[in-house]
N, C-alpha and C positions, 0 to 999 in steps of 0.2 A: 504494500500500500504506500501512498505517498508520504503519510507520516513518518513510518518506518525510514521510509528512502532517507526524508528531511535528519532525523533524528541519527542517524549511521553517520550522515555527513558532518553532524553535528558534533558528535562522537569520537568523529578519525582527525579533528580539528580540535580536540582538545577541550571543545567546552562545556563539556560534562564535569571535568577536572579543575575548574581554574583555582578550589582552595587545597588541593591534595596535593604534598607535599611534591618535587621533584625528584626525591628519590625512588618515587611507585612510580613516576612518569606522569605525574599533575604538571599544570603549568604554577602551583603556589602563587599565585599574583594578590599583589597588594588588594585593598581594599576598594581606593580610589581607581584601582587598573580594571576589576571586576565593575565598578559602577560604569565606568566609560566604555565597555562591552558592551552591558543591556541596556544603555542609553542608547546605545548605534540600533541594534539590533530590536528594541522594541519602539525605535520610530521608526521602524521598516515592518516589523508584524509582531504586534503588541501580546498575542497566542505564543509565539513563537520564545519571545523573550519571557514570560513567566514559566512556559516549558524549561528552557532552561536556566532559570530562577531554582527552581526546585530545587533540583540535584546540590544547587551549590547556595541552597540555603538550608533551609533547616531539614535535613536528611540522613540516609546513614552515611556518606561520604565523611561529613563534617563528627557525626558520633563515633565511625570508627578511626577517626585519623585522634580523637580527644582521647576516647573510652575505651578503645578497641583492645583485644590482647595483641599478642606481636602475633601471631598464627593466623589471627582474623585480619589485622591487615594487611598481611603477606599476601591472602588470600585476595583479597577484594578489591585493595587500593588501587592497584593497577591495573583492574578488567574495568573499576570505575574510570577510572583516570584514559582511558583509553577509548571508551564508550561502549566495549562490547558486555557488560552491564546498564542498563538502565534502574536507577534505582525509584523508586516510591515511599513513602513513609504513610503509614493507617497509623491513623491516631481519632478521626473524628467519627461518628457514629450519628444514627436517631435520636439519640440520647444524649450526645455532646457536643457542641458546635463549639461556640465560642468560648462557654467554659466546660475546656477541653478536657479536664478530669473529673468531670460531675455524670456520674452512672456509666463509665468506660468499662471496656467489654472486660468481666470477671473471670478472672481464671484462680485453680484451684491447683497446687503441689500434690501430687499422688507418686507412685511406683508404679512404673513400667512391669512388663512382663519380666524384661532383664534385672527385676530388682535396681536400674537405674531414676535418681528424680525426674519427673516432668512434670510440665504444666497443661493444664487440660480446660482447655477453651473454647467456647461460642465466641467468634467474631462476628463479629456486623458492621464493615465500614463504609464510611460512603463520604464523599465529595476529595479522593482521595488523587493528586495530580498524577500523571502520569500511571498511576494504575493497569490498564488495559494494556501496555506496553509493556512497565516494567518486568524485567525478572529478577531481581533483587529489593524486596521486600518489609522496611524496619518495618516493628509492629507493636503498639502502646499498648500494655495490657495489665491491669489492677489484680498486682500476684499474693494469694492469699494461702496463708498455710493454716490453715485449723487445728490439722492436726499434730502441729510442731514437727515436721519431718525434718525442717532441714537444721544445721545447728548454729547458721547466724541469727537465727527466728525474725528473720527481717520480713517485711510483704510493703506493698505498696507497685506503685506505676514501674512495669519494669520493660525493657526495650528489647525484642526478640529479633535476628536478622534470620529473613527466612527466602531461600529462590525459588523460584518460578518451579512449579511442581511438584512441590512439599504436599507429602499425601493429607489429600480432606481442603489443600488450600483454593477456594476458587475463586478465583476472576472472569469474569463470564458475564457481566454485567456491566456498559456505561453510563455515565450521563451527557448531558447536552448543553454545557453553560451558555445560553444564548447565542448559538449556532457559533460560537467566537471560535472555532474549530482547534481548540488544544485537547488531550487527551486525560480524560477524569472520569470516574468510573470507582467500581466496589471493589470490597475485598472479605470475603465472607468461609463459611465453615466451621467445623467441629475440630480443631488442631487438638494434637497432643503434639507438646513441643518439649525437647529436650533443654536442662539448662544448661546446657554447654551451648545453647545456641543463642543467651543473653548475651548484648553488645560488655563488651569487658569481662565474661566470663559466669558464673554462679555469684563470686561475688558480689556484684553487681544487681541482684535483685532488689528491688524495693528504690532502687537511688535513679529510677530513669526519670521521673519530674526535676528533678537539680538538673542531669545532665539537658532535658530541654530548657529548660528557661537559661541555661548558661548559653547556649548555643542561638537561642531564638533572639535574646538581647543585640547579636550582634547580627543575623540574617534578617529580620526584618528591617533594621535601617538601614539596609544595603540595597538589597535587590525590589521590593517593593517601590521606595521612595527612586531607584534608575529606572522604571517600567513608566515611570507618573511623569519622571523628569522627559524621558526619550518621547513621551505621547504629548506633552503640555507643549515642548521645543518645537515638534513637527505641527501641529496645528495649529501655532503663532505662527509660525513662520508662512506656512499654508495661507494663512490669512491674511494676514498682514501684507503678505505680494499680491495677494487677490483684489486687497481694499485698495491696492496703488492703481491698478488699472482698470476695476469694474467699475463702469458708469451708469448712472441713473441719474434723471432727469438731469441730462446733461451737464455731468459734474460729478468726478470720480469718488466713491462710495467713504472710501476714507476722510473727505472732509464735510460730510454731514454729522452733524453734533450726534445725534444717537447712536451711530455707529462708533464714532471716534471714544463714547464710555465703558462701550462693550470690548474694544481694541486695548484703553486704556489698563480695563481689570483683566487681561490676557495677559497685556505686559508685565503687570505687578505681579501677578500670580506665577507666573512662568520666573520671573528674575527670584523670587523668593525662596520658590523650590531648587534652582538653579542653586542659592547661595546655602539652602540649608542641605543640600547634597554636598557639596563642596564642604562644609565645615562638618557632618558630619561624618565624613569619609572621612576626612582628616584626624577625630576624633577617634575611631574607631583603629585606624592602620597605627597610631598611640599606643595598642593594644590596651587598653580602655573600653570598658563592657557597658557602658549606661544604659539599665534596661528601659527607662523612664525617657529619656532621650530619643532615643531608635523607636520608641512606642507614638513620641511625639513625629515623629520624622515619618515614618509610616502615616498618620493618618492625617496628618495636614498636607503631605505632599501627593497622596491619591485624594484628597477631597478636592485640593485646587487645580489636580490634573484635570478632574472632572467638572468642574466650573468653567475652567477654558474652553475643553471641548463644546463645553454648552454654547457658549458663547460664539466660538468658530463656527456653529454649526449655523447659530441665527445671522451671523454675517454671511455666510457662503449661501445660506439659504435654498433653495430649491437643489443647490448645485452638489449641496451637501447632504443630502438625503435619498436622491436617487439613485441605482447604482448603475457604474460607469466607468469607463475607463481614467477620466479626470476626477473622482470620486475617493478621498483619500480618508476621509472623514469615518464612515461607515465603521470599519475594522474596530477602530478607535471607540468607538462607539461601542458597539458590542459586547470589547473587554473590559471597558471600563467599571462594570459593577466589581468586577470580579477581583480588580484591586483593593476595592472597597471592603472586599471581606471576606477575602482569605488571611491567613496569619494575623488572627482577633478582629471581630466586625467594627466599622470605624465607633458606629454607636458604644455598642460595650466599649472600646477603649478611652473615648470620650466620657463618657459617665464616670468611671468606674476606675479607671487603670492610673490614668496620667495624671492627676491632681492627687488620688488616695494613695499611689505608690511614691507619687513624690514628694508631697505629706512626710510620709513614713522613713523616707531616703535622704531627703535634702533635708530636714529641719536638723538645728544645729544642738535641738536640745528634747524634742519629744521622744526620739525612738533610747536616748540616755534615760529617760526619766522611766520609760517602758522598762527597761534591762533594769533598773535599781529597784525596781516595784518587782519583777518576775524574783529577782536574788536576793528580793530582803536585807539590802541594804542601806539603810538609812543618810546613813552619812552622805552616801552620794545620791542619795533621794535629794535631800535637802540642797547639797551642791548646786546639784542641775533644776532643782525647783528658784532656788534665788536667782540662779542665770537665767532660768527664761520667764520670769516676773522682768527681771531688770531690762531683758532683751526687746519683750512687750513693750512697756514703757517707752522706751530709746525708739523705738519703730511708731508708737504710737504718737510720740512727740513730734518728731518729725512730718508726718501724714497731715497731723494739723496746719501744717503751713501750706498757705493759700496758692494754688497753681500760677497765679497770675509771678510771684516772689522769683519762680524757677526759672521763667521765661522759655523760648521755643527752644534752644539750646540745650536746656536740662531736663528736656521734657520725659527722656527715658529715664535718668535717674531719677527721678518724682514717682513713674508710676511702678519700680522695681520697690520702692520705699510704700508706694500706698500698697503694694501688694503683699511683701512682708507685713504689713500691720495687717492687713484682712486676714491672712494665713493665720494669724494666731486666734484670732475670735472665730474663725472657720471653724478652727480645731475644735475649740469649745465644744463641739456639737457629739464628738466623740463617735461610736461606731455608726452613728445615725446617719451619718454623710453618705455611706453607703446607700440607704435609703430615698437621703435627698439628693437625684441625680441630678436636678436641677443648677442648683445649688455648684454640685462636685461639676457639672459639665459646662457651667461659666465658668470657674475659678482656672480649668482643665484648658479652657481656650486664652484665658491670662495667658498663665502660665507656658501656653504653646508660643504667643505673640511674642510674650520674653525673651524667647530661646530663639524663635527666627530674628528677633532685632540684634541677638546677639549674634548670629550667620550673618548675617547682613554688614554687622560692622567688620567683622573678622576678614569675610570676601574684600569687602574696599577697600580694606588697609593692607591686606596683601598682593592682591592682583587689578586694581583698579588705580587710574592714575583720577586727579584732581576733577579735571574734567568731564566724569561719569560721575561723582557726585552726588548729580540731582536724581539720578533712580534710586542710589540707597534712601537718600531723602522720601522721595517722594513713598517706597515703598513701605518705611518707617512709620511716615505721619497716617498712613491707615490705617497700621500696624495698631501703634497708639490709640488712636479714637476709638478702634473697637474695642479694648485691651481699656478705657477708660468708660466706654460705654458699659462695660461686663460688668467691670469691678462695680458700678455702680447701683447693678440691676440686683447683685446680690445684695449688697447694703437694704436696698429698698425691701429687697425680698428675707431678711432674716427673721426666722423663728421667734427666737424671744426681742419682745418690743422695748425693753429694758437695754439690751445691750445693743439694738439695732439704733436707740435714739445717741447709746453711748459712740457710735463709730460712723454715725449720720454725718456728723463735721469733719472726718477724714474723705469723703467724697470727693466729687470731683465737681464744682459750684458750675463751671462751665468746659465745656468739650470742645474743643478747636477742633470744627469742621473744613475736611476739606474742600477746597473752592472748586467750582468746576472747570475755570480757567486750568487749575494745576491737570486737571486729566487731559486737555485739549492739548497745555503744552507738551505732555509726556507722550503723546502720539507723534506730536510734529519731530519735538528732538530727536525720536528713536527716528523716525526717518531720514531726519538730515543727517545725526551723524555716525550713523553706520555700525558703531560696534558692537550693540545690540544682537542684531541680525547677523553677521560674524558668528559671535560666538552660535549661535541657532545652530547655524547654517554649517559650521562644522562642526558640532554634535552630533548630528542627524544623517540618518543614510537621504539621498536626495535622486538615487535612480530610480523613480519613477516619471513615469509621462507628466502626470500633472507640474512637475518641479521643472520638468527639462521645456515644458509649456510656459512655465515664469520667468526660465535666465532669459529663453528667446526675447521676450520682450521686454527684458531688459540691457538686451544687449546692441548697444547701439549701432554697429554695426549693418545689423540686420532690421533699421528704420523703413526702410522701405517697405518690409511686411508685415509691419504694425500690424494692420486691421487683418491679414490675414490668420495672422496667430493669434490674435486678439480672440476674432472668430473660434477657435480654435479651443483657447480657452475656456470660454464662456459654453462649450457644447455642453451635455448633460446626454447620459446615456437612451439611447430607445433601440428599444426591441419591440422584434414582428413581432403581430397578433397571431396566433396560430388558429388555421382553417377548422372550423367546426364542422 
């Protein structure tokens, strides 16, 4: 089949392998070398590039190269790294999506005939990548011993590597993710599985949730957030040559005001993700694991992928919804849920993940206050309780000074300072936040705005000269307003009216809106001065007809056939009606 075909060549080129080491025959490439892979390759087919996400995200490649024994990866590394394995990972189920260990498929320690242990399971997987293809197999499975067999008495989530034809294993079943034609599908049956066949060995039962969430901290900010970046890059770009030459009522489409707002939130949203790929790749090749980070990067940079596209599609308009040879749109379109919600659904992460984990991670004094209450220790109970009375305070002082004081210049530091102070009356709320998603999924989009303001400055100061400037700016001051408009919405919205009137005056009295002159100019600048569209423009694969339809006409050379290509571009596909 073609898949297969696609997937072999895929394979004999290495990019099955890109984090396994090179002494199995991986190519081991950096972090930043893997993002600028599936940036190429998923603005060329966005199916294609989560295909090969998989393997070199969170799968056995990366568990056996971490967890693996030396016999397991003697064994594996190099049929992965080569492609003549395909691997898959079953982990989600009917019963467990997003949260991925809540009723996972039960298995139970017993004795084999040979008097050797096994585990003895019902699987039921489903929304599983590359399934239907793969022949190498991890598999998540809630290992339980009742009957105390084994003598670590360990049980919990543990990781089974299993190939293609393991007797009772069947595959036999796909799905259909919105025709977006990548390969996803079940993995089902009655296994008895040996534990010699745990990644890392027997020992290794009960520890496979550590070994994912170590591994998913760094795969999801990697490959997700290049799948958003490669699809946000090709459809600005798409668009943006589109708007230069399509005319309507006599006067090219780019300088009609409704257009040029929908051009402008492409640009910000595309330069965003742009800068928080960039910083946190950067972060991550640090060897540096920030689960909270990668969680934010994942879903801000597939939600704003997906905004643009929206966007692209209303400017392209008819030309973007038909399908056709000039039709670039479509593909894009299709996969884009599927960014949205694979490796944690954006919702859940939003609610739930990024504010509450980073609550728990980043505060400098609650998860100490946690530990001296769990060990009964006083002394450093009391410690960490006067530090973060004192740290309240100090944050809460500050908050109270009026926005107008900090002026435009300091306006990120004001609102990292009013969000510190809210952080602490959040906390107040205790396990409840969980509850109040509301609540945890503004503080979560603070929070997010924070850390792209901080990509933003990091990208300028290291590869921007003075002159580009005004799009950190510009992408900044929307950054802010929202990140002002949020913190606000909670204030309004807190629980007890007692503490909600006590942190009313740390608000924000007035929100510096952007003007709409600022969007109009951010469309002309990126036109006039080019580098913008540069960077797009070699990110992105660009052999397709429709792209080799926009140099034309912009190549001055060939002025003479303006309207011919012009025509050209502007076709939209038809097909015969067939005979009844």
């Amino acid at each position: 089949t073609n898949i297969m075909k696609i997937m072999k060549i895929v394979g004999e080129n290495h990019f099955m392998g890109m984090i396994i080491d090179k002494k199995y025959g991986g190519s081991d490439l950096s972090v930043t070398e893997q993002s600028k892979i599936l940036t190429k390759i998923s603005s060329y087919n966005p199916s294609l590039g989560v295909s090969i996400m998989v393997p070199n995200s969170l799968g056995p490649g990366e568990l056996l190269q971490k967890y693996g024994t030396k016999a397991q990866q003697e064994k594996f590394l190099p049929r992965l790294a080569s492609g003549e394995l395909i691997p898959c990972f079953g982990l989600t189920g009917p019963e467990n999506g997003s949260d991925a260990t809540g009723s996972i498929d039960e298995g139970f320690v017993v004795k084999d005939q040979t008097g050797k242990f096994c585990v003895q399971v019902r699987v039921n997987k489903r929304y599983i990548t590359l399934a239907p293809i793969s022949n190498l197999v991890g598999l998540a499975v809630n290992v339980q011993d009742p009957h105390r067999l084994l003598s670590s008495k360990k049980s919990g989530v543990t990781i089974f590597l299993l190939e293609r034809g393991f007797p009772a294993l069947e595959q036999l079943t796909y799905h259909n993710p919105n025709d977006a034609g990548f390969p996803n599908g079940t993995l089902k049956g009655l296994l008895t599985i040996p534990l010699c066949q745990t990644i890392g060995g027997p020992d290794n039962v009960g520890e496979g949730w550590k070994m994912l969430m170590e591994c998913l901290a760094v795969g999801r900010g990697v490959s997700l957030p290049a799948t958003a970046n490669g699809t946000s890059k090709a459809v600005t770009y798409a668009t943006m040559e589109y708007a230069r030459h399509r005319k309507q009522f006599k006067m090219p489409i780019r300088k009609m005001e409704g257009v040029q707002e929908k051009l402008a939130a492409m640009i910000r949203d595309t330069w965003i993700i742009h800068c928080c790929v960039e910083y946190t790749n950067h972060i991550l090749d640090s060897k540096c694991t920030p689960s909270v980070l990668t969680a934010i990067a994942k879903q801000q940079c597939t939600e704003r992928a997906r905004n643009v596209l929206t966007h692209g599609m209303d400017v392209v308009a008819g030309s973007a919804i038909c399908i056709g040879p000039n039709n670039i749109f479509t593909k894009f379109y299709r996969s884009a849920p599927i960014g949205i919600t694979v490796e944690g659904s954006n919702t859940l992460t939003r609610s739930l993940i990024i504010f509450g984990q980073g609550l728990n991670k980043s505060h400098p004094h609650i998860f100490k206050l946690y530990d001296s209450i769990v060990e009964n220790d006083i002394v450093a109970f009391r410690t960490h309780f006067h530090s973060m009375v004192g740290h309240t305070l100090h944050n809460y002082r500050y908050a109270l000074i009026p926005s107008w004081f900090y002026g435009e210049l300091h306006r990120l530091q004001l609102a990292r300072r009013k969000f510190a102070n809210l952080v602490n009356f959040v906390a107040l709320l205790g396990g409840s936040i969980k509850a109040r998603q509301m609540i945890s999924g503004h503080m979560a989009d603070v929070l997010s705005n924070l850390y792209l303001c901080s990509c933003l400055e990091w990208y300028h100061i290291h590869h921007c000269d003075e002159k580009e400037q005004f799009m950190m700016e510009y992408c900044m001051d929307i950054l802010l307003e929202d990140a002002e408009e949020k913190m606000n919405a909670v204030i309004r919205n807190y629980p007890n009216k007692y503490i909600r009137c006590l942190i009313q005056p740390t608000g924000y009295s007035t929100i510096l809106k952007t003007s709409f002159y600022k969007h109009q100019k951010i469309v002309e600048k990126v036109y006039k001065d080019g580098f913008f569209m540069e960077i797009l423009g070699n990110d992105i694969y660009r052999e397709h007809p429709f792209f080799s339809q926009l140099e034309k006409l912009n190549d001055p050379t060939r002025s003479e056939f303006y309207e011919e290509e012009y025509r050209k571009m502007i076709a939209v596909g038809e097909f015969s009606i067939p005979k009844i």
